[in-house]
C-alpha positions as CSV (number, residue, x, y, z in Angstrom):
1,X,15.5,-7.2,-2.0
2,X,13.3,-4.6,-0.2
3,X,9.8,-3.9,-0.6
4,X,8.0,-6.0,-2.6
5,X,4.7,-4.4,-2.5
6,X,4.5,-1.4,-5.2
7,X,2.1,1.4,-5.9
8,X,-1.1,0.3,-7.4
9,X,-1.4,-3.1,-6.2
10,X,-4.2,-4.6,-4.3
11,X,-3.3,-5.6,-0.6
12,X,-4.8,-6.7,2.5
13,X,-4.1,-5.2,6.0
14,X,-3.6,-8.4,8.4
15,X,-3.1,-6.5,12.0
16,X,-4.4,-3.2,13.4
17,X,-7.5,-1.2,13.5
18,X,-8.4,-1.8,9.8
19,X,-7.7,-5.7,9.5
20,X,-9.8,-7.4,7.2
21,X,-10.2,-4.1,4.6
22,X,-8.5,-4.3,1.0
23,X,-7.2,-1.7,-0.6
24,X,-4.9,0.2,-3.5
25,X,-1.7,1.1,-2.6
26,X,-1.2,5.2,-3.2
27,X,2.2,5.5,-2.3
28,X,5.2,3.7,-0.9
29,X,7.6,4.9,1.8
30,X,10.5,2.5,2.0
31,X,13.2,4.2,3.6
32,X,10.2,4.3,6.4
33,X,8.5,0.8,5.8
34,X,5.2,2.5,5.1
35,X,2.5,2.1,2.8
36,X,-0.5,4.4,2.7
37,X,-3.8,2.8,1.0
38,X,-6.6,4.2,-0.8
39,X,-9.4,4.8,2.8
40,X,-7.3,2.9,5.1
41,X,-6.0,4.6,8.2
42,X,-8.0,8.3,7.7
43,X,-6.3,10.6,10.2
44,X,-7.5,13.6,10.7
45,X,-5.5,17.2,10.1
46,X,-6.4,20.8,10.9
47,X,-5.3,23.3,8.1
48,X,-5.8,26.7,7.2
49,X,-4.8,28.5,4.2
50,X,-1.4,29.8,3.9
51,X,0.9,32.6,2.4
52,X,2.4,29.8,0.1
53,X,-0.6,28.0,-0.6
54,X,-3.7,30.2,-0.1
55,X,-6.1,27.9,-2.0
56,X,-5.8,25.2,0.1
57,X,-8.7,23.8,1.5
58,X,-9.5,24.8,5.1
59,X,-11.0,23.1,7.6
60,X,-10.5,19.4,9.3
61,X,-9.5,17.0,6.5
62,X,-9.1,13.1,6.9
63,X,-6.6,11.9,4.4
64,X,-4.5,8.3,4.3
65,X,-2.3,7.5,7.3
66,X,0.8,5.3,6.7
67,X,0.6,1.4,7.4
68,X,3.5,-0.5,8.2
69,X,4.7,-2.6,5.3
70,X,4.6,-5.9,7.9
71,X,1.0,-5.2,8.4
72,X,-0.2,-5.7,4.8
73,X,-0.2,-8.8,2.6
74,X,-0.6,-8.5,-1.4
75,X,-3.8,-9.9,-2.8
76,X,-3.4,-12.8,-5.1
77,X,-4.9,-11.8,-8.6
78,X,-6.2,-15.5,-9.3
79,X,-7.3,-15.9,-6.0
80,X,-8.3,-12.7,-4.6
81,X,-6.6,-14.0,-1.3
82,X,-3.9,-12.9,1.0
83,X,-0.3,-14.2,-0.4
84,X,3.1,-13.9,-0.1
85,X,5.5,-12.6,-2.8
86,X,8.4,-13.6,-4.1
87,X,10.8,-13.0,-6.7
88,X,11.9,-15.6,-10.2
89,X,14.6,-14.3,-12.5
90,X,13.6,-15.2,-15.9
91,X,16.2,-14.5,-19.0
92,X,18.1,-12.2,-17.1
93,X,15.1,-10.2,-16.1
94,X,13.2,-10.4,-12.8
95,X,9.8,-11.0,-12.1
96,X,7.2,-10.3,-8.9
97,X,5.5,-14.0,-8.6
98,X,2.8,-14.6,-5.5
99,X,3.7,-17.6,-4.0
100,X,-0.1,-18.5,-3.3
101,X,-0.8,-19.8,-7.2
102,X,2.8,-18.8,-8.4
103,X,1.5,-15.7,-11.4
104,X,3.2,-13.1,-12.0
105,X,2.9,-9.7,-10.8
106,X,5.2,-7.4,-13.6
């Protein structure tokens, strides 16, 4: 099916210098596998205004570095714990379900 895990959910990283932290998913890459969460994985990047964008902000900034989609687990909404998703076909249409108290996502 792909990723399962979409923009705005709540997940959970499970392995790497940020396990234990929750946070909203910004963006998904998924011809890369990546997520990138809302204060998770801050890198830092020098930048300097350009020709093509001279307002940019100067300086050092720290912005959202991406996470491997293997390293994160969606939060249950009933349970506010880590979970597994999976995926129900109801009338022809289907559904995200968690597979921790079985609600749906969409």
């Amino acid at each position: 099916m792909g990723i399962r895990i979409r923009r705005d959910d709540e997940v959970v990283v499970i392995a790497g210098k940020d396990r234990g932290k929750t946070g909203k998913v910004l963006r998904v890459d998924p011809g890369k596998q990546r997520v990138y969460v809302e204060g998770l994985n801050l890198v830092k990047r020098h930048q300097r205004p350009t020709q093509l964008n001279p307002q940019a902000e100067a300086g050092v900034i720290e912005r959202e570095g991406p996470i491997h989609i293997s390293n994160v687990m969606l939060l249950d909404p009933q349970t506010n714990k880590p979970t597994r998703v999976g995926v129900s076909r109801e009338g022809g249409a289907y559904h995200r379900v968690t597979k921790r108290s079985n609600t749906k996502l969409d």
